[in-house]
Residue frames as a rotation matrix with the C-alpha (Angstrom) as fourth column:
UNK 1
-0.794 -0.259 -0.551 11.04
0.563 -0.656 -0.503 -17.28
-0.231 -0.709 0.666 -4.25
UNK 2
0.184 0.740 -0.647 8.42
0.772 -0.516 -0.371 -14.88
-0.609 -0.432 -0.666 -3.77
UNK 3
-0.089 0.162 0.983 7.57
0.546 -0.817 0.185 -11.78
0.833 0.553 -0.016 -6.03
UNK 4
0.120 0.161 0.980 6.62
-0.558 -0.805 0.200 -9.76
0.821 -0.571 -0.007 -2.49
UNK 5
-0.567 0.045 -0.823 6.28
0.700 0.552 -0.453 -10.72
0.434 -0.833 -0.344 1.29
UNK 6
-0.213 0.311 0.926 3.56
-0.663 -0.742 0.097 -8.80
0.718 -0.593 0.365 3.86
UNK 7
-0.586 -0.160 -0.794 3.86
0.728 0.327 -0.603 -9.30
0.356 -0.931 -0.075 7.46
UNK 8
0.802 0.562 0.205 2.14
0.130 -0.499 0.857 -7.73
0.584 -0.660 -0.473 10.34
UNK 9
-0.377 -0.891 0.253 4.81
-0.224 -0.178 -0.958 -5.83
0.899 -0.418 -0.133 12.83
UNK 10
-0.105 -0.055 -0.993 5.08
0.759 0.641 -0.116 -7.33
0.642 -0.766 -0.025 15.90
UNK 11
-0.402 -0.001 -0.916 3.12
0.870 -0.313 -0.382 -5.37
-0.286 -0.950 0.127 18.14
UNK 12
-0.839 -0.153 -0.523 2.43
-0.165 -0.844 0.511 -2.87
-0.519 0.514 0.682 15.87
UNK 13
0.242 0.931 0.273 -1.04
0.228 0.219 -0.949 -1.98
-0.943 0.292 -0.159 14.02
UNK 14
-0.059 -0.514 -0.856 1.23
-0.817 -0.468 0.338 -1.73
-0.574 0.719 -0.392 11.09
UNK 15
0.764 0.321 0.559 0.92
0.378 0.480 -0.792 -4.00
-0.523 0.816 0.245 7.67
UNK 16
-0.036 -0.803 -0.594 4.23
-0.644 -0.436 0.629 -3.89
-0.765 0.405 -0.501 6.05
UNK 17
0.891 0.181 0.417 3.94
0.166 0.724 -0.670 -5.12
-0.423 0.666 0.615 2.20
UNK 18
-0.230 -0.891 -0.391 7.58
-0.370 -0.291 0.882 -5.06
-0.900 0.348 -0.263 0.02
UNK 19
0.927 0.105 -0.359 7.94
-0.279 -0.445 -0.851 -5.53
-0.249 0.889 -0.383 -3.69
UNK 20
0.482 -0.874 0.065 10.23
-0.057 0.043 0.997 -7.26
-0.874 -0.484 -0.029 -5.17
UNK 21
-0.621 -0.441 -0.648 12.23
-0.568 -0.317 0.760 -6.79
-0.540 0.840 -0.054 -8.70
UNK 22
-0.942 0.330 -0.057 10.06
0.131 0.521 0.843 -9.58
0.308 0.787 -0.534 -10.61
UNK 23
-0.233 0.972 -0.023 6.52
0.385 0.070 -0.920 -8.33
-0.893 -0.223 -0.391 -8.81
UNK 24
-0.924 0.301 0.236 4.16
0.078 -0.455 0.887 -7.44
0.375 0.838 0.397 -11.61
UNK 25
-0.701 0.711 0.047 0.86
-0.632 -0.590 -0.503 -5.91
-0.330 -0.383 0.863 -11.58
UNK 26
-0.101 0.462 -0.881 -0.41
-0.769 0.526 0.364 -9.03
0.631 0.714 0.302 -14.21
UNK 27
-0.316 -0.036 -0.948 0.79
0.107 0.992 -0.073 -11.86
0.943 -0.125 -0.309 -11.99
UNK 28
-0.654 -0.282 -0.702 1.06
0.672 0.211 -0.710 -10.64
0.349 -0.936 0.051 -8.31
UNK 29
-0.771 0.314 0.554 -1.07
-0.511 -0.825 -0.243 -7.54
0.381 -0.470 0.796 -7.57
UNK 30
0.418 0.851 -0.318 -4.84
-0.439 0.495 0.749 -9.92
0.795 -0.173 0.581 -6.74
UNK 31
0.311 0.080 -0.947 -2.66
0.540 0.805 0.245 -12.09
0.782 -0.588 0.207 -4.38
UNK 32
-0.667 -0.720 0.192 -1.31
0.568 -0.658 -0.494 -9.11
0.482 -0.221 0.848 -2.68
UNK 33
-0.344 0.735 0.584 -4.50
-0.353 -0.678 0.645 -7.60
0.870 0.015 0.492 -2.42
UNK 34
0.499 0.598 -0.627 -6.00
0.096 0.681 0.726 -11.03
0.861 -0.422 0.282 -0.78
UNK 35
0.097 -0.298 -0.950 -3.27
0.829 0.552 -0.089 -11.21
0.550 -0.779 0.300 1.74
UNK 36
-0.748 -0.573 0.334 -4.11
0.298 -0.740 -0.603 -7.58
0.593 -0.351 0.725 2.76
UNK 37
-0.196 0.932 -0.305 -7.31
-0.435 0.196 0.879 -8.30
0.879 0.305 0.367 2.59
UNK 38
0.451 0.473 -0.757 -7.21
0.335 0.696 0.635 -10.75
0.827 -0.540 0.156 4.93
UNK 39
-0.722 -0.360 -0.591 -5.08
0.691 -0.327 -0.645 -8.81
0.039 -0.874 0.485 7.67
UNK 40
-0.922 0.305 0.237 -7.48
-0.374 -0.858 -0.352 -5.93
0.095 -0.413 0.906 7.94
UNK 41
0.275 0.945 -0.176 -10.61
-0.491 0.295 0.820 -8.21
0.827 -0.139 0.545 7.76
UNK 42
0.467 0.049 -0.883 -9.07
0.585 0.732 0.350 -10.27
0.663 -0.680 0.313 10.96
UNK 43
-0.702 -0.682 -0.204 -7.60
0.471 -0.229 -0.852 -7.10
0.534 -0.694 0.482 13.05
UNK 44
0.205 0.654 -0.728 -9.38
0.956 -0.294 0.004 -5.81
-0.212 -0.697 -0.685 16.13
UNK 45
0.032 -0.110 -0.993 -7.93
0.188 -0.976 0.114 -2.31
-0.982 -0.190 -0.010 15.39
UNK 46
0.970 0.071 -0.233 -7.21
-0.211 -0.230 -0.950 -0.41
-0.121 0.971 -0.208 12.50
UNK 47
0.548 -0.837 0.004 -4.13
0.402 0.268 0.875 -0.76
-0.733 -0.478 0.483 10.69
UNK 48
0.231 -0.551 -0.802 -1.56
-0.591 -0.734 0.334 1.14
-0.773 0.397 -0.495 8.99
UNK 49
0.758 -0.352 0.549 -0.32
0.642 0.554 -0.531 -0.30
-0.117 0.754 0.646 4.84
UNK 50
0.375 -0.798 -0.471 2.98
-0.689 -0.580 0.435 0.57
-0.620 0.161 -0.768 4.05
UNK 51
0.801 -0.363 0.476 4.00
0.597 0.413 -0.688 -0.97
0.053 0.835 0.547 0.41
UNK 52
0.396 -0.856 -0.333 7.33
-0.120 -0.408 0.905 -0.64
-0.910 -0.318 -0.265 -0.27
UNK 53
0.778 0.364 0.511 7.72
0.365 0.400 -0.841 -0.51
-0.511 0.841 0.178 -3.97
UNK 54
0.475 -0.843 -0.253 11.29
-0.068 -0.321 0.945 0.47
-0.877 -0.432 -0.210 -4.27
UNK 55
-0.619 -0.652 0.438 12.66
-0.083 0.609 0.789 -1.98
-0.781 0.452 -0.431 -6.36
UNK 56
0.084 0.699 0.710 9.52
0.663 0.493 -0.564 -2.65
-0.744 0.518 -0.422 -8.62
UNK 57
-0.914 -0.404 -0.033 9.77
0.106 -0.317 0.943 -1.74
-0.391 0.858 0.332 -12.22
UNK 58
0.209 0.951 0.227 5.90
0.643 0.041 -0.765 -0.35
-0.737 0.306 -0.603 -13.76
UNK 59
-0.677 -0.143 0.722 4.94
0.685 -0.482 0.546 1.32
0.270 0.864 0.424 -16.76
UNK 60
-0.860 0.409 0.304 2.27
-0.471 -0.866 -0.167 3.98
0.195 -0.287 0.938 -16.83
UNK 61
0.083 0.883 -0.462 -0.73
-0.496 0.439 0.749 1.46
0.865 0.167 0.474 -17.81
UNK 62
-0.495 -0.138 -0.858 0.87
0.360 0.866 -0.347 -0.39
0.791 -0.480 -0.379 -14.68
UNK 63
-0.991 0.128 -0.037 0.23
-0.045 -0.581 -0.813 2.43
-0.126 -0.804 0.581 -12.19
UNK 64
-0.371 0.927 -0.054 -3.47
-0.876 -0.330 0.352 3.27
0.309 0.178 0.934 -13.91
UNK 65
0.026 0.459 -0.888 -4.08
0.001 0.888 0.460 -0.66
1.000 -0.013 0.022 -13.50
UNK 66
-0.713 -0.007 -0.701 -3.06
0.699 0.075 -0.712 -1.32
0.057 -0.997 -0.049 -9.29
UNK 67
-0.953 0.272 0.133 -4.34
-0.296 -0.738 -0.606 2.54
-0.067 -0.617 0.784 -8.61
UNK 68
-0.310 0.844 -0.437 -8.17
-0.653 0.145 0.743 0.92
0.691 0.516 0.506 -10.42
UNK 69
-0.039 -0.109 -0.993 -7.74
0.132 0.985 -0.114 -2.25
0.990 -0.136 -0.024 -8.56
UNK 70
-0.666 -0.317 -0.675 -6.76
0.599 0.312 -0.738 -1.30
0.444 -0.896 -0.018 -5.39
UNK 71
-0.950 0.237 -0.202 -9.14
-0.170 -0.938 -0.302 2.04
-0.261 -0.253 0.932 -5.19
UNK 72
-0.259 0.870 -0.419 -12.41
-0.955 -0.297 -0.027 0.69
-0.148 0.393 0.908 -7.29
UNK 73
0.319 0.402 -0.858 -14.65
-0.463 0.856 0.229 -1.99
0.827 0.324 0.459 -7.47
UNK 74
0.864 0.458 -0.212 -15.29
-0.093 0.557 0.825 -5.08
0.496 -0.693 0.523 -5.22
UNK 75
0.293 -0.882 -0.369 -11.41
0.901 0.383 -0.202 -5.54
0.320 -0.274 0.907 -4.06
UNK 76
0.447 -0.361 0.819 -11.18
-0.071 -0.926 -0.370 -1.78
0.892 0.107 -0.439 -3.24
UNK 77
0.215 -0.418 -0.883 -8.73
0.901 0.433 0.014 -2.60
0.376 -0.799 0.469 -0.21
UNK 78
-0.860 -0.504 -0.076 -7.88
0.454 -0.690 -0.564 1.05
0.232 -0.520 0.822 0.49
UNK 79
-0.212 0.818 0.535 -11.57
-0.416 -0.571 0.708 1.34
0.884 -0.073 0.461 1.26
UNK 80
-0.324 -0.084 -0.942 -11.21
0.693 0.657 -0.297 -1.11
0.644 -0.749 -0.155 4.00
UNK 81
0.631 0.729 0.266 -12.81
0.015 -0.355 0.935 -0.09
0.776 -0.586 -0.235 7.37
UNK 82
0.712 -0.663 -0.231 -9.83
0.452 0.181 0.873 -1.55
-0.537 -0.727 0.428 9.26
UNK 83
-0.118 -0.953 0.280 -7.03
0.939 -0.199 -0.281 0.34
0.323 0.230 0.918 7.00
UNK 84
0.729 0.072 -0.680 -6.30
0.222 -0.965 0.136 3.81
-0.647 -0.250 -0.720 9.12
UNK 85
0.344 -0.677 -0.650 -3.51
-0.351 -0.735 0.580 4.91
-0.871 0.029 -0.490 6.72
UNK 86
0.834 -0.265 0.484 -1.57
0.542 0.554 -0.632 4.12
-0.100 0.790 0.605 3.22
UNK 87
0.402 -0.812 -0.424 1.77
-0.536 -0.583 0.610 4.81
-0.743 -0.018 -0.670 3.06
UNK 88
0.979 -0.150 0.140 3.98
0.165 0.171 -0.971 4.42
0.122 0.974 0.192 -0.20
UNK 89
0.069 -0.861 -0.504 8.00
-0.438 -0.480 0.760 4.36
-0.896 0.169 -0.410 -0.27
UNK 90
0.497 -0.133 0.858 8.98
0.693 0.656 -0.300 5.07
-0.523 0.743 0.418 -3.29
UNK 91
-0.614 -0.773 -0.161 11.80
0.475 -0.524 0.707 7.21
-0.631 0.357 0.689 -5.24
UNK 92
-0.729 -0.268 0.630 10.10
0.608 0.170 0.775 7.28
-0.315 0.948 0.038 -8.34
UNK 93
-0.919 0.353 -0.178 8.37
-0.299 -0.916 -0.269 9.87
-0.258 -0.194 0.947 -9.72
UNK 94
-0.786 0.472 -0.399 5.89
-0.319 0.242 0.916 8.00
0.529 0.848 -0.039 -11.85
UNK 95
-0.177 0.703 -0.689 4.61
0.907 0.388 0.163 5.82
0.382 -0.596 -0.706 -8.69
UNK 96
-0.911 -0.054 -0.410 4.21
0.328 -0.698 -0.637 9.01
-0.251 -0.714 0.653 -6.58
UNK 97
-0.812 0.555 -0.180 2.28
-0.583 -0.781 0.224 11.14
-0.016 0.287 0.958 -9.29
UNK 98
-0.461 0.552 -0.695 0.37
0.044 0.796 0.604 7.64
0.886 0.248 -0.391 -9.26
UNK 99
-0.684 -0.235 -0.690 0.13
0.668 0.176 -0.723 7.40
0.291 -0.956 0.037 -5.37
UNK 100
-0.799 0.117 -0.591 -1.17
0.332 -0.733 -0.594 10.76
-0.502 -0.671 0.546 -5.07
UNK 101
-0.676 0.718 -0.165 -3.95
-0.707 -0.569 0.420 10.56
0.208 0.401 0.892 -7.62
UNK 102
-0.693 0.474 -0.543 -5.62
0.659 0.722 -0.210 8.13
0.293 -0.503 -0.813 -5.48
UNK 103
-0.555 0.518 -0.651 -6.72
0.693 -0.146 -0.706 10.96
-0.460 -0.843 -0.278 -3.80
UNK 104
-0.937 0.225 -0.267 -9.11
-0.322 -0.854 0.410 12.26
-0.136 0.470 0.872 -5.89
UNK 105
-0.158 0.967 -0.199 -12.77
-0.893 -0.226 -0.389 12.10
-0.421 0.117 0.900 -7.13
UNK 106
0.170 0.271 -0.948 -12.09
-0.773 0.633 0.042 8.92
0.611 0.725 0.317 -9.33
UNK 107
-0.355 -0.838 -0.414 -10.61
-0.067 0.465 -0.883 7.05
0.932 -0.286 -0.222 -6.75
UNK 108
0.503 0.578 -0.643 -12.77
0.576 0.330 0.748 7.74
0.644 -0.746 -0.167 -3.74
UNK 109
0.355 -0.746 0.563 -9.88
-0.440 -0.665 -0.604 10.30
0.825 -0.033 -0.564 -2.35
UNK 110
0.785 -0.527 -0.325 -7.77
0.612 0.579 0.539 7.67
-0.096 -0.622 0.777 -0.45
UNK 111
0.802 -0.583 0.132 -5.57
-0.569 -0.812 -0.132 9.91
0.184 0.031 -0.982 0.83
UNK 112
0.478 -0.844 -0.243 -1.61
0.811 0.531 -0.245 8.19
0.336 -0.080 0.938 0.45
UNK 113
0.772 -0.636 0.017 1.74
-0.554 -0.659 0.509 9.49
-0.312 -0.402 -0.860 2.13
UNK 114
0.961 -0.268 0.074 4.93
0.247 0.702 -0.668 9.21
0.127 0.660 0.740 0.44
UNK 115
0.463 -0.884 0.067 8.43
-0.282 -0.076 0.956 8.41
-0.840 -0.462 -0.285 1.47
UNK 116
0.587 -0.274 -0.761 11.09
-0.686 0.330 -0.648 7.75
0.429 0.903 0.006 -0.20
UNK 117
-0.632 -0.542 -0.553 12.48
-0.304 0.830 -0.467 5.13
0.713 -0.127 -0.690 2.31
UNK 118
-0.069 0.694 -0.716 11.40
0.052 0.720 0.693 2.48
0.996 0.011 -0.086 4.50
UNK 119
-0.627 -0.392 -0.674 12.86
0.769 -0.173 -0.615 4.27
0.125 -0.904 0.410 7.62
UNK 120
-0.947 0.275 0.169 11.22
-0.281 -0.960 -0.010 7.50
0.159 -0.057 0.986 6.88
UNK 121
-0.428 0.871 0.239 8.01
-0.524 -0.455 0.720 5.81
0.736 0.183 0.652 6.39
UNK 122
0.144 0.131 -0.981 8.04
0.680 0.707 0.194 3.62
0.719 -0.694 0.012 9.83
UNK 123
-0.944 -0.219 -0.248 9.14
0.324 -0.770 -0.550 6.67
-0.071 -0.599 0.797 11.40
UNK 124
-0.752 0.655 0.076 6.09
-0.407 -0.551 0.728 8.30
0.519 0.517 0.681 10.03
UNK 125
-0.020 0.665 -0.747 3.76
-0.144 0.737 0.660 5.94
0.989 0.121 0.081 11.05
UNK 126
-0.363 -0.251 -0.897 5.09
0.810 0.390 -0.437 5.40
0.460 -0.886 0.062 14.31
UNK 127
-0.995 0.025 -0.099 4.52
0.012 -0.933 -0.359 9.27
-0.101 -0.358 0.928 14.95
UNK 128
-0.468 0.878 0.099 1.24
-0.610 -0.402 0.683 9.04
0.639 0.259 0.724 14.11
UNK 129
0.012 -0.072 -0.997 0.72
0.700 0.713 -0.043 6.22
0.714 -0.697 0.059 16.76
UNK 130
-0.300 -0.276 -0.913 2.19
0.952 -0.152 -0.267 7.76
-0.066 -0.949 0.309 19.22
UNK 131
-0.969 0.240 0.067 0.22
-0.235 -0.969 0.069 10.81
0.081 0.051 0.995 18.20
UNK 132
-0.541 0.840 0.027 -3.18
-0.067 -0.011 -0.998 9.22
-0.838 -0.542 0.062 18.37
């Protein structure tokens, strides 16, 4: 079984990634990247990321590692041209305070929104859609 799954919604310029209890930032975060990679390098539009990271257990060094990874250097995916949005559900406080120092000077200020469920943040998302 799979550490994660990411899908394009049907119809939707949405990118939905999930987390799952045995993802780790050592084994799974690079292939995770690639297969986001590759949806925003093959869409005609922008598109919305919404990581659900619910379930995923991280330490601190985990958060500092992804937030490096995903924000800096050649793999920065949340620099993508095609990504219009990052969204985060997550409870925890640790990913959040993580989440939300994306948006700063080290980081390139990739601004993130954060839910704490996957309804709230499809709702989101959708509103912003249907807002333009």
């Amino acid at each position: 079984m799979s550490t994660y799954t990411t899908e394009r919604l049907p119809g939707e310029p949405i990118v939905l990634q999930v987390l799952y209890e045995d993802w780790s930032v050592k084994h799974d975060l690079e292939a995770a990247l690639r297969e986001l990679a590759e949806f925003l390098d093959s869409a005609e539009e922008p598109l919305y990321y919404v990581v659900d990271v619910t379930r995923v257990n991280v330490s601190i060094d985990d958060v500092v590692g992804a937030a490096s990874q995903v924000a800096r250097g050649p793999a920065a995916v949340l620099h993508h041209p095609n990504l219009k949005e990052y969204v985060v559900v997550t409870t925890r406080g640790l990913i959040k305070l993580g989440a939300k120092g994306l948006d700063s000077e080290l980081f390139g200020f990739v601004p993130v929104h954060v839910c704490d469920t996957l309804e709230e943040a499809l709702d989101y998302v959708r509103s912003r859609i249907a807002g333009g």
